[in-house]
C-alpha positions in Angstrom: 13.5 -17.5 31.8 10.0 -19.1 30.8 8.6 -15.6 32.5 10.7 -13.8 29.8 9.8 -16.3 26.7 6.2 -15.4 27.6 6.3 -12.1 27.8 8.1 -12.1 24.2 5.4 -13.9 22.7 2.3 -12.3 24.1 4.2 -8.8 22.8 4.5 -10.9 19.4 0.8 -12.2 19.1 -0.4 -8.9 20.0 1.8 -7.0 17.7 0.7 -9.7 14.7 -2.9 -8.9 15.3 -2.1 -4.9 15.7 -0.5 -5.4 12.2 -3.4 -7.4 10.6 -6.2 -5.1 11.8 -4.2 -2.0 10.2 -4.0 -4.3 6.9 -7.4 -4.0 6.7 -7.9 -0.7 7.8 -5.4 0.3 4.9 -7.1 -1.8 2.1 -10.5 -0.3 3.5 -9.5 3.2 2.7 -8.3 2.0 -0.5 -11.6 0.6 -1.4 -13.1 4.0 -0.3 -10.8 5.7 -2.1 -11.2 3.8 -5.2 -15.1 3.8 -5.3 -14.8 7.9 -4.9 -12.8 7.7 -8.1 -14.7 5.8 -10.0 -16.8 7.1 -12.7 -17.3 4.3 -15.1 -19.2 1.4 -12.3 -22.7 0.6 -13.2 -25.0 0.8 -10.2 -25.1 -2.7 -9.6 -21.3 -3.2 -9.6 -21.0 -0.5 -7.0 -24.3 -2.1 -5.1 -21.7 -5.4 -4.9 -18.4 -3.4 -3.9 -19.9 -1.8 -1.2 -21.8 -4.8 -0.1 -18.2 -6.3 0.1 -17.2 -3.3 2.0 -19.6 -3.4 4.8 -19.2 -7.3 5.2 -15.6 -6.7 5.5 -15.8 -3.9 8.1 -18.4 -6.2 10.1 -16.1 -8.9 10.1 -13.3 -6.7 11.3 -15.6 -5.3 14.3 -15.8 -9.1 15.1 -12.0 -9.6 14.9 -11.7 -11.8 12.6 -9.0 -9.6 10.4 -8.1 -12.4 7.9 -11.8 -12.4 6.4 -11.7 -8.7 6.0 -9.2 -8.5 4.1 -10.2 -11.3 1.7 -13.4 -9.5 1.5 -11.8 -6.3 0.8 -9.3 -7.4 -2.1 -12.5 -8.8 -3.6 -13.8 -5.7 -3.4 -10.3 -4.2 -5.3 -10.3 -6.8 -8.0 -14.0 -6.1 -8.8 -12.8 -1.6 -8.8 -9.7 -3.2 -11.4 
C-alpha cells in the first residue's frame, strides 16, 4: 500500500511540474507572438519586454517555472 501511495505521488509531482514548465512555455510564445505584432512599442519598451523575456527563459532553464512565468506576464501587461 505505502509502495502504491508513492508511486501516485511521484507520478503527481512530476505531472505538476510537466504542467508548470508548459505554462511558461505557452506564455513564452505569447510574448513572442505579441512582440511580432506589435507596431506601436518605442524601442525602449521593447528593450524591457525582451529583457523580461530572456530572464524568464533563464529562469526556466534553471527550473524554477513559477519565476518565469511571473516574469513573462510582466512582460504581457507591459505588450497590453
Amino acid at each position: 500500500m505505502k509502495k502504491v501511495l508513492a508511486l501516485m505521488l511521484s507520478c503527481f509531482l512530476f505531472t505538476s511540474a510537466a504542467l508548470a514548465a508548459g505554462n511558461a512555455t505557452q506564455l513564452m510564445k505569447q510574448v513572442d507572438q505579441k512582440i511580432s505584432e506589435s507596431k506601436q512599442l518605442s524601442a525602449e519598451e521593447l528593450k524591457d519586454i525582451k529583457s523580461l523575456r530572456v530572464q524568464a527563459e533563464d529562469a526556466l532553464k534553471n527550473g524554477d517555472e513559477e519565476e518565469s512565468e511571473k516574469l513573462l506576464k510582466e512582460a504581457l501587461n507591459l505588450l497590453g
